[in-house]
C-alpha positions as CSV (number, residue, x, y, z in Angstrom):
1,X,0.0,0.0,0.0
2,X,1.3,3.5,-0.6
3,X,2.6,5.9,1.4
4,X,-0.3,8.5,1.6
5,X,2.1,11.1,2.6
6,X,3.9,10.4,-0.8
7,X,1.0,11.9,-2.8
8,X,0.0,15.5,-4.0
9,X,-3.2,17.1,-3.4
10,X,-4.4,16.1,-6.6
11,X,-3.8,12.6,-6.4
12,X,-5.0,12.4,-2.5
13,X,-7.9,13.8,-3.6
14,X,-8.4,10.9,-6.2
15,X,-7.2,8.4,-3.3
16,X,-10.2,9.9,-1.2
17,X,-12.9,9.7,-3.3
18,X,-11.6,6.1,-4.7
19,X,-11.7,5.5,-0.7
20,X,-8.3,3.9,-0.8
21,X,-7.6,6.0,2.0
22,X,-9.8,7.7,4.8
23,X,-9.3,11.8,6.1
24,X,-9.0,10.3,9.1
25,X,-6.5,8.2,8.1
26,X,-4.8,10.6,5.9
27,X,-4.5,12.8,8.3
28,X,-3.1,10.7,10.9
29,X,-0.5,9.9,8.5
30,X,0.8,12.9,8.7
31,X,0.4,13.6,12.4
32,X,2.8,10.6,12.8
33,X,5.3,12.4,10.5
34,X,4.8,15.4,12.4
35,X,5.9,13.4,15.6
36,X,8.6,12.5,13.9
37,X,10.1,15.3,12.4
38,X,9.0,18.2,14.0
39,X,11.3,18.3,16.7
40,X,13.5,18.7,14.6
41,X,12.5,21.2,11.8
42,X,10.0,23.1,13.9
43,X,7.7,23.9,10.9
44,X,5.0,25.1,13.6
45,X,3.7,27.8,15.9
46,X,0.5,25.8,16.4
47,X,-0.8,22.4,15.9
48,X,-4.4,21.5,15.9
49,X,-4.5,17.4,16.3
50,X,-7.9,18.1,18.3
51,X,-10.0,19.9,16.1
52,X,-8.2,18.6,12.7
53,X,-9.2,15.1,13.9
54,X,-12.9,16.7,14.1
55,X,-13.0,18.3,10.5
56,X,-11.2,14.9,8.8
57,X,-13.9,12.8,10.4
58,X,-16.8,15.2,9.3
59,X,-15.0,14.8,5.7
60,X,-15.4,11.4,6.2
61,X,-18.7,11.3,7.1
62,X,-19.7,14.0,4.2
63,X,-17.9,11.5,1.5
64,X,-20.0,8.8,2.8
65,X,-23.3,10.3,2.3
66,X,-21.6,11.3,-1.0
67,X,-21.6,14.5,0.0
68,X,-18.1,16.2,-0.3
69,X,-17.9,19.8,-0.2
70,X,-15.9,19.9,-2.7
71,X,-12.1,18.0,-4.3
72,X,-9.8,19.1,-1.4
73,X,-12.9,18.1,1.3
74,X,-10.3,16.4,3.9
75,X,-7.0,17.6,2.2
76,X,-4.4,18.5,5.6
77,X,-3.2,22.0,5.0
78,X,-1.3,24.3,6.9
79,X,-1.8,28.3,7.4
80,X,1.3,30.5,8.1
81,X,0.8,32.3,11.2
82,X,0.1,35.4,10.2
83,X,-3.4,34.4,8.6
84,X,-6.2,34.6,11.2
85,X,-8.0,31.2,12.0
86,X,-11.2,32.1,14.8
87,X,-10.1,31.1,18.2
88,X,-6.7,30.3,17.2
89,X,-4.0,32.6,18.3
90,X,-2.5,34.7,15.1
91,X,1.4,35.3,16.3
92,X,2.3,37.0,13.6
93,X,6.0,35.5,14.4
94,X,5.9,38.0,17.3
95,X,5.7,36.8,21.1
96,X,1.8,37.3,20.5
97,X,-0.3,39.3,18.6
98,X,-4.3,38.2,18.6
99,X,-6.6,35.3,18.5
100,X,-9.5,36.2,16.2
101,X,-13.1,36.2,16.6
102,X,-13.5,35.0,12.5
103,X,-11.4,33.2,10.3
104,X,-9.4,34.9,7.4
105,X,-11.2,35.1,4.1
106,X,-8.6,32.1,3.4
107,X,-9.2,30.0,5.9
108,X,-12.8,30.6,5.6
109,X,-12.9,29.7,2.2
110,X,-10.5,26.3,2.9
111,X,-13.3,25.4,5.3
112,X,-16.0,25.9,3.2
113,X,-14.5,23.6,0.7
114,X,-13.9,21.0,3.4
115,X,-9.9,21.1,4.1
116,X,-8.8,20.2,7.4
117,X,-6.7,22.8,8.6
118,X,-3.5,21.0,10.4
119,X,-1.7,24.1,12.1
120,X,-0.3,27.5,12.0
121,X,3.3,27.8,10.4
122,X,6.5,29.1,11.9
123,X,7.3,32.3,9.7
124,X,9.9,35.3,10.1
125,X,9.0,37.7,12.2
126,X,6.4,40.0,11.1
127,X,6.6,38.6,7.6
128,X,9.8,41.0,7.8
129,X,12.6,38.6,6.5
130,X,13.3,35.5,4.3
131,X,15.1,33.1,6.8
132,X,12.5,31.9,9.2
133,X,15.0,31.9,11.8
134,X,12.4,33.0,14.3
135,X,13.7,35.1,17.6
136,X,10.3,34.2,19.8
137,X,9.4,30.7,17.9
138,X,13.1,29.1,16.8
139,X,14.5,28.5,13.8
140,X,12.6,26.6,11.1
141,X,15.0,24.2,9.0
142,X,14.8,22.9,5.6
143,X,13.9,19.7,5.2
144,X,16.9,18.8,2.4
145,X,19.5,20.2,4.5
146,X,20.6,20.3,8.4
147,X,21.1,23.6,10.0
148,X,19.4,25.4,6.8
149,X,17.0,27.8,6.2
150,X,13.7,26.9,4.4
151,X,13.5,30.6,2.9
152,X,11.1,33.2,4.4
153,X,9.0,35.0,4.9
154,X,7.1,31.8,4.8
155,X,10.0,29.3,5.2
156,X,7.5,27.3,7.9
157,X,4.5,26.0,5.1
158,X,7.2,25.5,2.9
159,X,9.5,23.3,5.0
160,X,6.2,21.4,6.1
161,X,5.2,20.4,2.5
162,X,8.5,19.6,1.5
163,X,9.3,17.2,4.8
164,X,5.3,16.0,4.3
165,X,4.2,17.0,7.7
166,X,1.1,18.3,5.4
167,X,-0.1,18.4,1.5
168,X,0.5,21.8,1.2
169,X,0.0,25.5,2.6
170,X,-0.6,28.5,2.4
171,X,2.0,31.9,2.6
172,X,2.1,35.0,1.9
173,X,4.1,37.0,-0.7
174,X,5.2,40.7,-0.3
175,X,8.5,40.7,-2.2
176,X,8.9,36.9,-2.7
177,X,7.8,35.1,0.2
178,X,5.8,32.5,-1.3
179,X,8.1,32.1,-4.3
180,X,11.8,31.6,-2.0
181,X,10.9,29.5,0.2
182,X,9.2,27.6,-2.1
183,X,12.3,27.3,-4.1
184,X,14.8,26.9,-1.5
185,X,12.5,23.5,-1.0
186,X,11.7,22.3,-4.0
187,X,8.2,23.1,-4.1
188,X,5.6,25.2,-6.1
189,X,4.6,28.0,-4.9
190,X,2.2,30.7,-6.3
191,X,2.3,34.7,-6.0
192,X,-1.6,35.3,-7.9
193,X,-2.4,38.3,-9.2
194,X,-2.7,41.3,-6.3
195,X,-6.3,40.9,-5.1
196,X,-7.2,37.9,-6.1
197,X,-7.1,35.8,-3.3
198,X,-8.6,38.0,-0.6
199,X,-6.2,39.2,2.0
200,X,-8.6,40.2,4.8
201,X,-7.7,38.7,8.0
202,X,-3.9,38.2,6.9
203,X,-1.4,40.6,9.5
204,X,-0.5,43.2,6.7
205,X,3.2,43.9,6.0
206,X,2.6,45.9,3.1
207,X,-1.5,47.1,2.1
208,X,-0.1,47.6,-1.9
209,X,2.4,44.3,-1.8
210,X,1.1,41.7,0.3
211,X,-0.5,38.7,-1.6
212,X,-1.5,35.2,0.1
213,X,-0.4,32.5,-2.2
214,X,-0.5,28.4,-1.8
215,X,3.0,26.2,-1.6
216,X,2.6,22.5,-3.2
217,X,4.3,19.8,-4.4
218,X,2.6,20.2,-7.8
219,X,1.6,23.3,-10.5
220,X,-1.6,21.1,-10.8
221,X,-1.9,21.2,-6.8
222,X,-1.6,25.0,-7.2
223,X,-4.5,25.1,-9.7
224,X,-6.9,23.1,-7.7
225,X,-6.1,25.3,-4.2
226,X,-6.5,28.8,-6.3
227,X,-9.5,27.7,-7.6
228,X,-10.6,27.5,-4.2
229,X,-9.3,30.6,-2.8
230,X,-9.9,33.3,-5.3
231,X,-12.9,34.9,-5.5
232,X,-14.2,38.8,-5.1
233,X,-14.3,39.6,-1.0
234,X,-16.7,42.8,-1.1
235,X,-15.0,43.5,2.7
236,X,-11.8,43.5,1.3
237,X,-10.4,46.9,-0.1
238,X,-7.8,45.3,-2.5
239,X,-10.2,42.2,-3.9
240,X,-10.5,42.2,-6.9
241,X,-13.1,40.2,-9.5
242,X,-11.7,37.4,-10.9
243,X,-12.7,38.5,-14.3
244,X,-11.7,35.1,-16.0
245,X,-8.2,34.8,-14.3
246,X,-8.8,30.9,-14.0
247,X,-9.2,30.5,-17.4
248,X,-6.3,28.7,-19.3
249,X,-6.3,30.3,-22.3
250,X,-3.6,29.8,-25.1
251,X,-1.2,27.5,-23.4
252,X,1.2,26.0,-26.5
253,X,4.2,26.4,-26.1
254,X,5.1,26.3,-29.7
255,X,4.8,30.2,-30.9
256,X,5.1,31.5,-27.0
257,X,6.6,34.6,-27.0
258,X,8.8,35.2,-23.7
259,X,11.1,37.6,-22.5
260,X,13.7,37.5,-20.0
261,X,14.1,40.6,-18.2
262,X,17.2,40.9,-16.9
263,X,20.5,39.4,-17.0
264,X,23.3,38.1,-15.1
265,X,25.0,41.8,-15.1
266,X,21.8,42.6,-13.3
267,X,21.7,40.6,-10.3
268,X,24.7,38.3,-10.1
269,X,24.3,34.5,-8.7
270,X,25.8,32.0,-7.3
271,X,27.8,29.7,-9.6
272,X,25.5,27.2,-11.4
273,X,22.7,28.9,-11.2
274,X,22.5,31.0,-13.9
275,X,23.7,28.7,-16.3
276,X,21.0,26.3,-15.0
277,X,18.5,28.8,-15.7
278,X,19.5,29.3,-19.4
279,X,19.4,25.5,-20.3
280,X,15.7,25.7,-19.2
281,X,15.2,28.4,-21.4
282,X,17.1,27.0,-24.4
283,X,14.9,23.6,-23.9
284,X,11.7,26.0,-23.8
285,X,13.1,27.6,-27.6
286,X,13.4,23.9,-28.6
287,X,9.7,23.4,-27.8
288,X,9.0,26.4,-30.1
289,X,8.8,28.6,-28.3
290,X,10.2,32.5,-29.2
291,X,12.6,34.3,-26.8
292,X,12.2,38.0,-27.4
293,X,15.1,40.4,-26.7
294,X,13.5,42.8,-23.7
295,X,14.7,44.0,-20.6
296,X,12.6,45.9,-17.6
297,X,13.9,49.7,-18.4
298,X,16.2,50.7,-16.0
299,X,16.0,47.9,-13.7
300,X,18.4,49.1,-10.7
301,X,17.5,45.6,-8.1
302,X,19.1,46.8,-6.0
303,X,17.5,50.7,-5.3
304,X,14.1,49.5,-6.0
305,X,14.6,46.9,-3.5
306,X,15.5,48.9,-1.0
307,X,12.3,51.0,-1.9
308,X,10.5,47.9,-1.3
309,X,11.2,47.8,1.9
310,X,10.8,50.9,3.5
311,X,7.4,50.9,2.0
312,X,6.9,47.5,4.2
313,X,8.8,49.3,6.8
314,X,6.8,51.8,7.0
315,X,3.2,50.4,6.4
316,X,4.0,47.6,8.7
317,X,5.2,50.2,11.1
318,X,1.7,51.9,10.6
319,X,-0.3,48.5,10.9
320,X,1.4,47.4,13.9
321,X,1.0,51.0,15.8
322,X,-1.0,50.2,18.7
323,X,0.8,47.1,19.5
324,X,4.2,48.4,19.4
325,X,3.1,51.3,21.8
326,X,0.9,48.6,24.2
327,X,3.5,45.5,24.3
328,X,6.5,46.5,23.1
329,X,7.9,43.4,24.7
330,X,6.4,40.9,21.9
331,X,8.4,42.1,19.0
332,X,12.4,41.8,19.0
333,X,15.2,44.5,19.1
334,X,15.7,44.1,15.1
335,X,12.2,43.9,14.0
336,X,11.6,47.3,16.2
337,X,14.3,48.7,14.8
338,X,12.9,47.9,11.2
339,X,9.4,49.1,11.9
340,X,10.5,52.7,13.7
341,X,13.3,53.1,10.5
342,X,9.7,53.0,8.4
343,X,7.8,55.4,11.2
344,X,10.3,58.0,11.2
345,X,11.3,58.4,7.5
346,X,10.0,61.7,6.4
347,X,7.4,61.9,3.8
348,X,9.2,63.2,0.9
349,X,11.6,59.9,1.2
350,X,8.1,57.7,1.2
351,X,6.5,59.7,-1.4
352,X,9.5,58.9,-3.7
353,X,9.7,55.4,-3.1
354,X,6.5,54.7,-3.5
355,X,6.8,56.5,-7.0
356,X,9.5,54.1,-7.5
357,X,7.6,51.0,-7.1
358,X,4.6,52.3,-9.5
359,X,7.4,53.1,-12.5
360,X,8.9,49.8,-11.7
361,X,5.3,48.0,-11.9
362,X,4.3,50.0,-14.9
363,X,7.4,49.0,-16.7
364,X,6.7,45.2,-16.0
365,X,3.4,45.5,-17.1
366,X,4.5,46.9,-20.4
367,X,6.7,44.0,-21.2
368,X,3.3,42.1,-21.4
369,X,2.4,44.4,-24.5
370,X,5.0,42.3,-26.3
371,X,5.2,38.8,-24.6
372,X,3.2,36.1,-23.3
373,X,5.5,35.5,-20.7
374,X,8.4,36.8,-18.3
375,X,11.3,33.8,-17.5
376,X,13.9,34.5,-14.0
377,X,15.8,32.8,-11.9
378,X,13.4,32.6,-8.9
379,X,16.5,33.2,-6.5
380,X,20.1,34.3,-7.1
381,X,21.3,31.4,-4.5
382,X,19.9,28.0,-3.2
383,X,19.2,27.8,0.6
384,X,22.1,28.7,2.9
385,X,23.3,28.6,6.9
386,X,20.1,30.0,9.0
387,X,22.6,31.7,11.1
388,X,24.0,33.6,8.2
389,X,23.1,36.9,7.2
390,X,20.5,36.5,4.2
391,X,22.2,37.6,0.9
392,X,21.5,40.9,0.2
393,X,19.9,40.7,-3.6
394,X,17.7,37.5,-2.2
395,X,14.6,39.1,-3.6
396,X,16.2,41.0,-6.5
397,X,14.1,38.4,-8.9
398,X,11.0,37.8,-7.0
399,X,9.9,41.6,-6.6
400,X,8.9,42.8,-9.9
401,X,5.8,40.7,-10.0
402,X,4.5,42.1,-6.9
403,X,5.2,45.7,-7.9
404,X,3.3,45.1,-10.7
405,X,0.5,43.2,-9.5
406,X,1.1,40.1,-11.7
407,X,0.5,36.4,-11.2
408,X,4.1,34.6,-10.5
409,X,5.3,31.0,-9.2
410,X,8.4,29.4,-8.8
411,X,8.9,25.8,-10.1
412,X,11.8,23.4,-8.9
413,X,14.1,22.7,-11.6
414,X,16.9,20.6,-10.4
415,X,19.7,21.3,-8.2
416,X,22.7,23.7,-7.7
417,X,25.9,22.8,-7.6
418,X,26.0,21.8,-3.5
419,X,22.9,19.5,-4.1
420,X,19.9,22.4,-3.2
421,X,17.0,22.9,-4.9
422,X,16.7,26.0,-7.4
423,X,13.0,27.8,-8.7
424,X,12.7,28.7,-12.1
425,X,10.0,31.8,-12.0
426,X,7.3,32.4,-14.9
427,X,5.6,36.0,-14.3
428,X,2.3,36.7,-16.8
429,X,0.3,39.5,-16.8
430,X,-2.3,40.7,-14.0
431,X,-5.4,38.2,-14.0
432,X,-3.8,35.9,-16.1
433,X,-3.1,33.2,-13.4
434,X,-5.1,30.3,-14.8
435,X,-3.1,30.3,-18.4
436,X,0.3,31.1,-16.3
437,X,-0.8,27.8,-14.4
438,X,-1.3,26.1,-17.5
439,X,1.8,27.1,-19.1
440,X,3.8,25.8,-16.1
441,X,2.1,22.6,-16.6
442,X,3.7,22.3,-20.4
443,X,7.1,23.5,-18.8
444,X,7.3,21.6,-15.4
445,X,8.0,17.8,-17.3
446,X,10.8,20.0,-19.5
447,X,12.7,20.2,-15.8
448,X,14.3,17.8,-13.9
449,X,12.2,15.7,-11.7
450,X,13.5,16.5,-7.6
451,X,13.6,13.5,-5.2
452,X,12.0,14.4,-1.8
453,X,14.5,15.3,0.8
454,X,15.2,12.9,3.7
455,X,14.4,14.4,7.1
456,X,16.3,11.1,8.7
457,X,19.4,13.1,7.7
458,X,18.6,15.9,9.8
């Protein structure tokens, strides 16, 4: 009998309604994983054995009566902690933050459509960070390596799909937080387009950045969760309607025109990793597909970075107000200092970052006017030492898409030259997620198939 920890969503959810395997069962599969392994990568704030045990059995019962609420009905997933779950406390990665009265829009939607929400997942601190090495919480390590990081902001979901403690999770993405981690683990993981999974109920970092995506094993996993989670929220100021953004489209890859839009020069990367990138693209030109020469107008990764993040800084700063003055306590030295940098930087220095970040979204957006598709690195490095400083141009890739608004995911396409996994990143234009999805389905069998790390080694 297989290992029911060994399949995707996708195929769990064909094992479930084949009833080759219970939710109840499935689920305390991976609660014996997590007993296991946990100790020792510390993928969770929370754990909910109790009332998961509850939902899997009411799955159980629904798929009985041939009722199921819908494909994922019984699927284990995990929320990162910074996504409000009713009567589950909502850290935040802080020492404390709130335990809701009402579930996220996410997590409201997940439970509609039956999924039997595991835990909460270890995450930097505040969402401010891509290493997960947590000062209240401890360190989160990646399952493929000992003593490394998963990636952040939401290194926790992705370490916990990749060492199967659950079927997959969902992060949040402000200037790559879904997409490292998810390629530091050899995962998929999906930025959608801004707005279209709601993001009420989600701790905000940044109102204009933040986007909750899923992490999987699978691009077709990632289709079946968005499916679930994107929809217009009326209560949500930055919803928006989905306006046939699931729709595939034209996914051939023969004729695909793609762009890649910027180079080497640009953002410079580890060794191997850049020339792993451009073998993928010269297999996608073999497909016949068209590689059109364009480049984001003065790029500057570095600057426009850096603009990033005292937006977050200072939005975060302004979202987190009345806790920083009533417990200053909960939040660490360094993420203090982060948030009052933000508070304190006068408003001509805002203004012009923030016109920074529109120019560099409008210039992303305009690539579209000539491609199909934007190709990237997803990361200029594979996972490193938790306790080292995070490279400084870690998000040089991943933040275009969400200055621009537009769908993005990370696919795992083989290994660097140490043996770590490494994303390849396909960007398409806003509310174009379901024929960016599609694409990636064509690409993914063109990469290298990963094995699944070993957490005995850890």
């Amino acid at each position: 009998m297989i290992d029911p920890t060994a399949l995707d969503i996708t195929a769990t959810t064909a094992a479930l309604a084949a009833g080759t395997v219970s939710a109840e069962d499935l689920l305390q599969a991976y609660m014996d994983r997590i007993a296991r392994y946990e100790g020792s990568l510390n993928c969770f704030i929370t754990l909910l054995a109790t009332p998961a045990l509850a939902q899997a059995r009411a799955a159980d019962a629904r798929r009985a009566k041939g009722r199921p609420l819908s494909p994922v009905d019984g699927i284990p997933i995990a929320l990162k902690d910074n996504i409000d779950l009713a009567g589950v406390p909502t850290t935040n990665g802080m020492a404390k933050f709130r335990t809701p009265d009402n579930d996220s829009a996410a997590a409201h939607r997940l439970r509609q459509a039956g999924a039997v929400i595991i835990g909460k997942a270890n995450m930097h601190e505040g969402a401010l960070g891509a290493t997960t090495n947590n000062y209240h919480h401890g360190a989160c390590y990646n399952p493929w390596r000992p003593g490394y990081t998963p990636g952040g902001s939401s290194g926790g979901s992705a370490a916990a799909v990749a060492a199967r403690l659950c079927v997959g999770a969902l992060g949040t993405d402000t200037m790559g937080s879904v997409r490292l981690p998810a390629a530091y683990c050899g995962l998929a993981g999906l930025k959608p387009t801004y707005g279209l999974i709601s993001a009420r109920g989600v701790v905000p970092l940044s109102y204009g950045l933040d986007h909750v995506g899923p992490i999987c094993r699978s691009v077709r996993d990632l289709s079946l969760l968005l499916a679930v989670l994107a929809g217009y929220d009326a209560d949500c100021m930055e919803s928006v309607h989905p306006q046939g953004a699931l729709d595939t489209g034209q996914a051939d890859l023969k004729g695909l025109r793609f762009a890649v839009p910027l180079s080497v020069d640009a953002v410079p990367c580890e060794a191997g990793i850049w020339e792993n990138f451009q073998g993928y693209v010269a297999n996608l030109c073999q497909e016949g597909a068209v590689q059109v020469d364009l480049h984001l107008a003065n790029p500057d990764p570095t600057g426009t970075r850096l603009a990033g993040l005292l937006i977050a800084e200072a939005e975060a700063g302004h979202a987190l107000a009345a806790e920083l003055a009533s417990r200053p306590a909960d939040f660490s030295a360094d993420f203090c200092k982060m948030l009052d940098y933000g508070r304190n930087a006068p408003a001509h220095r805002l203004v012009a970052a923030q016109r920074r970040l529109q120019a560099a979204g409008h210039s992303v957006r305009r690539l579209f006017d000539q491609v199909d598709l934007l190709l990237l690195p997803t990361a200029a490095q594979a996972a490193f030492p938790i306790e080292q400083r995070a490279p400084a141009n870690q998000a040089d890739f991943t933040q275009w898409a969400n200055y621009g608004g537009c769908p993005a995911l990370s696919l795992p396409c083989g290994l660097s030259p140490d043996g770590l996994p490494l994303g390849l990143q396909m960007i398409a234009r806003p509310l174009a997620d379901g024929q960016l999805l599609a694409l990636a389905e064509r690409i993914a069998p063109l990469l290298p198939r990963l094995p699944a790390p070993n957490p005995e080694l850890l």
